[in-house]
MMTF fields as JSON, N, C-alpha, C and O atoms, coordinates in Angstrom:
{
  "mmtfVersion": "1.0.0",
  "mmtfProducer": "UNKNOWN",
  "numBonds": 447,
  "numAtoms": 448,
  "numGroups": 112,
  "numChains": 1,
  "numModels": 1,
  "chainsPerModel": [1],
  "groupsPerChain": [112],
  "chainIdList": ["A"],
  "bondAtomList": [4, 2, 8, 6, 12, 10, 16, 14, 20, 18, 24, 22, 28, 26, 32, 30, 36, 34, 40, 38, 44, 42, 48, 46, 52, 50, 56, 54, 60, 58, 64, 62, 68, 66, 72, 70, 76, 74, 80, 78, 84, 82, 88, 86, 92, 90, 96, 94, 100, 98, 104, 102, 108, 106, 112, 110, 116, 114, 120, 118, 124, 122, 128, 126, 132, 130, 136, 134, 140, 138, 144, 142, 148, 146, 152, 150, 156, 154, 160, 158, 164, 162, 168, 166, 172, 170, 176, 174, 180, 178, 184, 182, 188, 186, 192, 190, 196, 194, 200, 198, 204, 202, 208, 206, 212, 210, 216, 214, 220, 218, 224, 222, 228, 226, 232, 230, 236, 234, 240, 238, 244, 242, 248, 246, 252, 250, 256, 254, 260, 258, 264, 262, 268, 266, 272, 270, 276, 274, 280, 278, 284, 282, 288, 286, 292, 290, 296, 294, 300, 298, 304, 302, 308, 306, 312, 310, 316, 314, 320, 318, 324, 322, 328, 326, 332, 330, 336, 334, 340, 338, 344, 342, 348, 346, 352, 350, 356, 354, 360, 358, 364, 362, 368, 366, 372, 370, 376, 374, 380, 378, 384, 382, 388, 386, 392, 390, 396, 394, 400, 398, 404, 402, 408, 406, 412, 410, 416, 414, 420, 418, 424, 422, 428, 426, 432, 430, 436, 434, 440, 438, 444, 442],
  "bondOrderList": [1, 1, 1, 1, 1, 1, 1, 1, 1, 1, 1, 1, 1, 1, 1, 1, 1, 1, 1, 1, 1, 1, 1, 1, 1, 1, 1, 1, 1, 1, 1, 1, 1, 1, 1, 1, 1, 1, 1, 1, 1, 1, 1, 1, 1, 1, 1, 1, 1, 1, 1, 1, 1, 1, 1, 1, 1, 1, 1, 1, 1, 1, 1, 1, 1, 1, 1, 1, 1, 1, 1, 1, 1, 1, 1, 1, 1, 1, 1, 1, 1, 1, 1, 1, 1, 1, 1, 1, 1, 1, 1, 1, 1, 1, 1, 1, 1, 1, 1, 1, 1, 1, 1, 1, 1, 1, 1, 1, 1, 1, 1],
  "groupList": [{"groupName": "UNK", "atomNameList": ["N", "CA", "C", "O"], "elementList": ["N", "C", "C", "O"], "formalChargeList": [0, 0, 0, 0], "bondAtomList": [1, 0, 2, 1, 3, 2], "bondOrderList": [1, 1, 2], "singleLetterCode": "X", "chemCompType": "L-PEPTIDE LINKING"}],
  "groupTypeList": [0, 0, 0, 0, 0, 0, 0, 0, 0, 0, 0, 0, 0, 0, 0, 0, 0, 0, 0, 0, 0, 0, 0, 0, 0, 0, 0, 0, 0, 0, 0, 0, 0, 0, 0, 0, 0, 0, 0, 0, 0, 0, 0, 0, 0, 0, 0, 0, 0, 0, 0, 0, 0, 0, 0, 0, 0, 0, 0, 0, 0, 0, 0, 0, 0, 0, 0, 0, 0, 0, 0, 0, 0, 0, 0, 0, 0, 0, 0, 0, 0, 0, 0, 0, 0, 0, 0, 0, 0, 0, 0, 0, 0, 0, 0, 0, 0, 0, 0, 0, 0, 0, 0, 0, 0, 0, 0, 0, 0, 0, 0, 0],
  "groupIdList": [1, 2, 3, 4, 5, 6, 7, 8, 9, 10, 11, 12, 13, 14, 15, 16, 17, 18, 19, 20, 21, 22, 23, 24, 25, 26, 27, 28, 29, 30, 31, 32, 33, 34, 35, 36, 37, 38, 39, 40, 41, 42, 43, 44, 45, 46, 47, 48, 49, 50, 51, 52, 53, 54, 55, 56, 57, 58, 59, 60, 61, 62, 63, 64, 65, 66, 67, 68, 69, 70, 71, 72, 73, 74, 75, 76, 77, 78, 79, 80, 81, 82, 83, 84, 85, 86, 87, 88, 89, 90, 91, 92, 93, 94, 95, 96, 97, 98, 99, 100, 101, 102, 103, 104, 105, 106, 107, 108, 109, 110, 111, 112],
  "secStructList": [7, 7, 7, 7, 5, 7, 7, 7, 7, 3, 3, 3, 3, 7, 7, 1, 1, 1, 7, 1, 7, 3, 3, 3, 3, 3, 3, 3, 3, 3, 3, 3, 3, 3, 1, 1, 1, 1, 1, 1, 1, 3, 3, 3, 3, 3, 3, 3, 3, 3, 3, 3, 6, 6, 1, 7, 4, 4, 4, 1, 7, 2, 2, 2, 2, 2, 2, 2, 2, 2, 2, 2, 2, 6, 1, 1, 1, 2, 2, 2, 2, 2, 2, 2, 2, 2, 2, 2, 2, 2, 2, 2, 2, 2, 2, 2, 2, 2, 2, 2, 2, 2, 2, 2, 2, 2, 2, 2, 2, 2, 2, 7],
  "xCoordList": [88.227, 88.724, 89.373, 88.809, 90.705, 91.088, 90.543, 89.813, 91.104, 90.58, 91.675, 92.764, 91.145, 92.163, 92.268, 91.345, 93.42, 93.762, 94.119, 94.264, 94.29, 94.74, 95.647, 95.751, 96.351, 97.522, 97.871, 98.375, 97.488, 98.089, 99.015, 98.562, 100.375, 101.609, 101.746, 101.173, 102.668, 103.412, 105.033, 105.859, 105.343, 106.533, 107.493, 106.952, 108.806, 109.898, 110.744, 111.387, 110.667, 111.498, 112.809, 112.402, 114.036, 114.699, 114.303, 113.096, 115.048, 114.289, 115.665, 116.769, 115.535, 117.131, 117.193, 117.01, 117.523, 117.343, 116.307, 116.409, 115.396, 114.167, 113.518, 112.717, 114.114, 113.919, 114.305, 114.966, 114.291, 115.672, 114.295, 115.043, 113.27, 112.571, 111.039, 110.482, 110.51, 108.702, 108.121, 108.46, 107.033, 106.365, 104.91, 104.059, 104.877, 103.502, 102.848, 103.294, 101.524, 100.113, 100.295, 100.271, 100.531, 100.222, 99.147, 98.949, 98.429, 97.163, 97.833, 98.109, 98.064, 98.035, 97.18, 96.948, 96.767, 95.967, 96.631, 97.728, 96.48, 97.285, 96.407, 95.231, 96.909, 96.399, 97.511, 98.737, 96.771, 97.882, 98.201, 97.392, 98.985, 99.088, 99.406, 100.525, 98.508, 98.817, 99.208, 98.567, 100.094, 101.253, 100.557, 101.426, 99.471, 99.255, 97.639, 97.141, 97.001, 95.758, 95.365, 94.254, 96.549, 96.721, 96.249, 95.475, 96.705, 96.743, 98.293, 98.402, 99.291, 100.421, 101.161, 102.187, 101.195, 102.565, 101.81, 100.799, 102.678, 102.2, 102.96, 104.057, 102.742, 103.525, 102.593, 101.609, 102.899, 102.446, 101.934, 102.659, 101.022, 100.697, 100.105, 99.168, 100.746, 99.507, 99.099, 97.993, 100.188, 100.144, 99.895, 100.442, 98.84, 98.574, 98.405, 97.685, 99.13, 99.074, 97.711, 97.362, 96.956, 95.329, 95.241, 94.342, 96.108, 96.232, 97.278, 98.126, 97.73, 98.733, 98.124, 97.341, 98.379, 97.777, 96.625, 96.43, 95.483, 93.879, 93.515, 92.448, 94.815, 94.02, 93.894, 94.927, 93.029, 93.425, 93.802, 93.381, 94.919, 96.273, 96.565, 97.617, 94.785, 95.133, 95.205, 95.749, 94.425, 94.83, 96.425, 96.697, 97.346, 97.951, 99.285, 99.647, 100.247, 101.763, 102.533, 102.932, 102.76, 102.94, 103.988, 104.06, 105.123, 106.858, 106.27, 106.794, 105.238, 105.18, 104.703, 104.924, 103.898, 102.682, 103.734, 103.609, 105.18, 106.043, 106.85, 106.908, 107.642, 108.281, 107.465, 108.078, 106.37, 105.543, 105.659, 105.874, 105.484, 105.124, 106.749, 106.574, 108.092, 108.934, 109.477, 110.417, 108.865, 109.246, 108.157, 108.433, 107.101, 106.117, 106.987, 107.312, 107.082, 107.259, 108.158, 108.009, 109.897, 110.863, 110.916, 111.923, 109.814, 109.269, 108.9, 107.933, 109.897, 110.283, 109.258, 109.47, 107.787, 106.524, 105.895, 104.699, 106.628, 105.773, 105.323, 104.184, 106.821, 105.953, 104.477, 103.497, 104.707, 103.135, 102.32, 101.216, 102.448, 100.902, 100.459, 99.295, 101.783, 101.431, 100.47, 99.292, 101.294, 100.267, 98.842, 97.934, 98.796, 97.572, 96.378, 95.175, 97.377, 96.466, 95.715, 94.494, 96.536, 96.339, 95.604, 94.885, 95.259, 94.708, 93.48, 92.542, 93.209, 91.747, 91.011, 89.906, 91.903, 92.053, 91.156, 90.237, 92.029, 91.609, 90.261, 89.496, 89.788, 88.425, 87.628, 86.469, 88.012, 86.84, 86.759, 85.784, 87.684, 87.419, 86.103, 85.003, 86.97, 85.649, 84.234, 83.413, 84.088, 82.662, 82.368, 81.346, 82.937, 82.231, 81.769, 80.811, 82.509, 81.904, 81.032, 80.319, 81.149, 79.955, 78.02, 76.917, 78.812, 77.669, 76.69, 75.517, 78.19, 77.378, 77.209, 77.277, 76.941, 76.882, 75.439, 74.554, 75.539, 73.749, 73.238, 72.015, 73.414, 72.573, 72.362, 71.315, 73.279, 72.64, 71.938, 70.933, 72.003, 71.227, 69.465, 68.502, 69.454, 68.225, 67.527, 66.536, 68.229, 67.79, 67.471, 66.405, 68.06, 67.688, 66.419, 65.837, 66.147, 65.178, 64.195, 63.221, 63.796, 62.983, 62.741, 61.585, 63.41, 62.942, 62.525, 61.741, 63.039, 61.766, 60.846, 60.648],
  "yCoordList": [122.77, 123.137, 121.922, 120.832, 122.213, 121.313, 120.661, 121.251, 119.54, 118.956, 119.652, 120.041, 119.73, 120.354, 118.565, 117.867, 118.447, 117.868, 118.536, 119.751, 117.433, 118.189, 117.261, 116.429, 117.191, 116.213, 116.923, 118.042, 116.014, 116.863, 115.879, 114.764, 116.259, 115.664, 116.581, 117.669, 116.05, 116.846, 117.472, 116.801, 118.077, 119.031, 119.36, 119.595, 119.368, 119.231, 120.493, 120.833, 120.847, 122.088, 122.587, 122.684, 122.862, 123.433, 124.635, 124.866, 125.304, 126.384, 127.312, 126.881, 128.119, 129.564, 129.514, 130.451, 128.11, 127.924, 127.723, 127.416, 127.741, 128.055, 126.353, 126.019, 125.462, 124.332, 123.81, 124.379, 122.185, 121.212, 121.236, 121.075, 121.324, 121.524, 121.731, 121.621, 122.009, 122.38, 121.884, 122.009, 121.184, 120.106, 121.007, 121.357, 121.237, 121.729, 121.011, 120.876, 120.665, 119.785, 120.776, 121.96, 120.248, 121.512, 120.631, 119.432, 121.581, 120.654, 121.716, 122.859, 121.271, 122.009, 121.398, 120.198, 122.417, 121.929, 121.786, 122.32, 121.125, 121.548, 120.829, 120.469, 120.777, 120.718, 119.52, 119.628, 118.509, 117.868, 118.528, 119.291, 118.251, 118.067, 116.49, 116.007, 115.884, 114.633, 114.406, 114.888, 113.784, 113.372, 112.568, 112.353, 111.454, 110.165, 110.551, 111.448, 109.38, 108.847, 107.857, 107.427, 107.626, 106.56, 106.939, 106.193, 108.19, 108.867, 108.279, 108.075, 108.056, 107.5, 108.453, 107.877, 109.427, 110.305, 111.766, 112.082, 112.557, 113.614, 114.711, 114.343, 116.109, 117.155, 118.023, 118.684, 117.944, 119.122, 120.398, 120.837, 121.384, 122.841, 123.707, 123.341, 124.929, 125.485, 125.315, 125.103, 125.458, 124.727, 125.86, 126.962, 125.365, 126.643, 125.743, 124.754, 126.261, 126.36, 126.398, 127.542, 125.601, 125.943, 125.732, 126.206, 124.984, 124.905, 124.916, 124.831, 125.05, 125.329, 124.684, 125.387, 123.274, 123.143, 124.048, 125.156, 122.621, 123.218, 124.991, 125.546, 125.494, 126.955, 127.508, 127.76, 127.631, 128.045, 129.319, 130.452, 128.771, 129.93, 130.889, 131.29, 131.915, 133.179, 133.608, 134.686, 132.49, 133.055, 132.464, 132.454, 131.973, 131.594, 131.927, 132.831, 131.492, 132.655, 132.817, 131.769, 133.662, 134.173, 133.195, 132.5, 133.401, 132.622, 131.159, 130.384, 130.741, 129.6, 128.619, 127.471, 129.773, 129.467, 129.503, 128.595, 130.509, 130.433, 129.481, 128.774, 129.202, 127.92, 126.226, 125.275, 126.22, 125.06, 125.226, 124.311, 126.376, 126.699, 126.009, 125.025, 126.4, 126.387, 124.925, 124.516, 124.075, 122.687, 121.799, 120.751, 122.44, 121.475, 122.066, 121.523, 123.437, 123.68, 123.227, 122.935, 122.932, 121.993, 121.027, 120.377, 120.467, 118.605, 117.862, 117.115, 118.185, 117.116, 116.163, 114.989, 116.805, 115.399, 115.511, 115.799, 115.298, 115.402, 113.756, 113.318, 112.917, 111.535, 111.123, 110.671, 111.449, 111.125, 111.757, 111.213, 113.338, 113.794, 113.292, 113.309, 112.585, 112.004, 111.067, 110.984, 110.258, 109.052, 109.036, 108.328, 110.046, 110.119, 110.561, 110.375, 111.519, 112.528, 111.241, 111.246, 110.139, 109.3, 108.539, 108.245, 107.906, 107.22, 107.653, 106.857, 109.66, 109.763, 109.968, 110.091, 109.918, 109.821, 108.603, 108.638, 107.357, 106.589, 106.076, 105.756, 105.926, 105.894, 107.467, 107.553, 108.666, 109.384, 108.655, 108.864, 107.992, 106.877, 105.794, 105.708, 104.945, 104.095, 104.324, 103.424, 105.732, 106.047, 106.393, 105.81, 107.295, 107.175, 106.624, 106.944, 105.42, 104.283, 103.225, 102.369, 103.359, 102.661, 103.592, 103.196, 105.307, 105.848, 105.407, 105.035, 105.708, 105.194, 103.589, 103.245, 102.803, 101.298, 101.52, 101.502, 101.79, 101.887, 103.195, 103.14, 103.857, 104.796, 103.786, 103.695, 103.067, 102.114, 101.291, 101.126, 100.382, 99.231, 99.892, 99.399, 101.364, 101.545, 102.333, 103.058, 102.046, 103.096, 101.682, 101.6, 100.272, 99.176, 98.443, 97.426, 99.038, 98.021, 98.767, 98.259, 100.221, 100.961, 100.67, 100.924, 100.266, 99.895, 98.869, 98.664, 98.172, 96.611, 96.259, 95.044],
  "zCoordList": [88.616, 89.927, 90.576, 90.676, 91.044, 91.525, 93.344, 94.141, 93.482, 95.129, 95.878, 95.455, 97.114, 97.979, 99.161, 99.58, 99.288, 100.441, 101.526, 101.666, 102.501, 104.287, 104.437, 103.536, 105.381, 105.762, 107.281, 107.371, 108.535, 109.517, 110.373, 110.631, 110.856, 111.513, 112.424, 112.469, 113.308, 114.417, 114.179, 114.798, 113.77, 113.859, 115.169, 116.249, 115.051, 115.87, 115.697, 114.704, 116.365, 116.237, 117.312, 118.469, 117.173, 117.93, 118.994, 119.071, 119.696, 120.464, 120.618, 120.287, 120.949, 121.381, 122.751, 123.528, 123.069, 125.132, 125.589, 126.776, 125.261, 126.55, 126.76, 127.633, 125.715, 125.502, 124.972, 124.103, 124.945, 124.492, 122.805, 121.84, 122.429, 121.451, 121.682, 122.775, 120.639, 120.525, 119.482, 118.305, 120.024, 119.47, 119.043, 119.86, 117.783, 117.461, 115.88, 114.741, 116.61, 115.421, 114.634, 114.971, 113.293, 111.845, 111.277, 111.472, 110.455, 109.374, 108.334, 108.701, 107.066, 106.046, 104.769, 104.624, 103.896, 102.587, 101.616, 101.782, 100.244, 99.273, 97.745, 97.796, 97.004, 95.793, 94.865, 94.837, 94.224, 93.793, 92.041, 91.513, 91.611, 89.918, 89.518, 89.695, 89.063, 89.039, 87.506, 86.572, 87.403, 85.788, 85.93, 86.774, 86.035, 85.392, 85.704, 86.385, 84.835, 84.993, 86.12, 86.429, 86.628, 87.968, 89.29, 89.889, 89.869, 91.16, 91.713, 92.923, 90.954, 91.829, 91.193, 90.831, 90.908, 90.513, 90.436, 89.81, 91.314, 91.299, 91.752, 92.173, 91.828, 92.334, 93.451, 93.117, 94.313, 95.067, 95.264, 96.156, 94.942, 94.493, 95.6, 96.31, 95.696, 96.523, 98.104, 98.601, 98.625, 100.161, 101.056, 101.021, 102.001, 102.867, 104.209, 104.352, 105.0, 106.47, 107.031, 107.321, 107.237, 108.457, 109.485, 110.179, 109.898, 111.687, 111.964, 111.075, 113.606, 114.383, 115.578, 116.217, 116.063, 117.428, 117.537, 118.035, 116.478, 116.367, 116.677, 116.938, 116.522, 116.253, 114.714, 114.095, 114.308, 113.022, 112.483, 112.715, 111.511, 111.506, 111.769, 112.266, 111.178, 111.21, 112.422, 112.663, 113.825, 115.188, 115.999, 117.2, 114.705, 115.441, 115.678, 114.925, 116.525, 115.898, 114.674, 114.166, 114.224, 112.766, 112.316, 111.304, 113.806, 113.305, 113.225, 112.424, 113.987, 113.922, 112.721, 112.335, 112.347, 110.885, 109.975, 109.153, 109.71, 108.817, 108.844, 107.838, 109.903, 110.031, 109.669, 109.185, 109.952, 109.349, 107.491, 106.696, 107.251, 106.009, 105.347, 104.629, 105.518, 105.25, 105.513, 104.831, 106.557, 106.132, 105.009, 104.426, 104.943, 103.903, 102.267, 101.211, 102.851, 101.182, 100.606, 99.42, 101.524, 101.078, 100.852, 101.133, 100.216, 100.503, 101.491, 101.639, 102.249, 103.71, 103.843, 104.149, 103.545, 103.53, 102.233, 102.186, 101.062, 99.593, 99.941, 100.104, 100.0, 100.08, 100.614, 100.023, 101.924, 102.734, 102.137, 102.104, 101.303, 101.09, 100.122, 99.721, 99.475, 97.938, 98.207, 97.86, 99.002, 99.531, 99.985, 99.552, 101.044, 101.359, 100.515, 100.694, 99.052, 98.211, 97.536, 97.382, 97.147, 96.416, 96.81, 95.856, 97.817, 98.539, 98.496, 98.473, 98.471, 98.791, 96.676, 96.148, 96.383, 95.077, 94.268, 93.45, 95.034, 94.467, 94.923, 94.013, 96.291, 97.052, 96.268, 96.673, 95.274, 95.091, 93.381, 92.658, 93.041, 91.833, 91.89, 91.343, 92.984, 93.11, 93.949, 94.129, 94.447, 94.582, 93.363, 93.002, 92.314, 90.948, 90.229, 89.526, 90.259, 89.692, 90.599, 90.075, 91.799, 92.273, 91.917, 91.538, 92.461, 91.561, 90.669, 90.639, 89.561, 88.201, 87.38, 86.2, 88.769, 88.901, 88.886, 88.029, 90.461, 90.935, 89.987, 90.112, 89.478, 88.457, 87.483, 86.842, 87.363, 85.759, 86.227, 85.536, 87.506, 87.917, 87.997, 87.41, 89.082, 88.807, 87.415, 87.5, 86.175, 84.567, 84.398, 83.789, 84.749, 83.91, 84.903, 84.525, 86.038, 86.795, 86.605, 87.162, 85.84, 85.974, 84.55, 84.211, 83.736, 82.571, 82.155, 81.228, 82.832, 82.876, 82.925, 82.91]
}
């Protein structure tokens, strides 16, 4: 099973008059496919919309939840999620191995 990430920014949007633009918090999740053993190269999968200005989605406006949907899915932020995916990537690396640091330190102090 893959990890799910979150990534949340603020979005800019035009308006049909009623305003010079509209500023709405998105959180979305997504899933990486990572091409390396590294955490530095990867593709994006699976992106779902969960917030809208902390409401979550399903209470929130439909056009609005689609229009968020339609700038993540064109890339526009693959970089940053890459980054950030990677980032939590590499910190769930080195808790593993700090894990299985202290699992070995206490198999060898208990065996002494």
């Amino acid at each position: 099973m893959s990890k799910r990430y979150t990534y949340s920014t603020c979005l800019m949007f035009g308006t049909d008059g009623e305003a010079d633009h509209c500023e709405i918090d998105v959180t979305v999740s997504y899933e990486v496919a990572w091409l390396d053993d590294c955490g530095q190269r990867g593709e994006i999968e699976d992106i779902r919309v969960e917030a809208i200005d902390s409401d979550a989605a399903a209470k929130a406006d439909p056009v609005a939840v689609a229009e968020a949907f339609d700038v993540f899915e064109c890339g526009r932020f693959d970089d940053e999620m890459l980054n950030h995916a990677s980032q939590e990537w590499a910190e769930d690396v080195f808790d593993a191995l700090d894990r299985r640091d202290e699992a070995r330190r206490e198999r060898l102090w208990t065996e002494a």
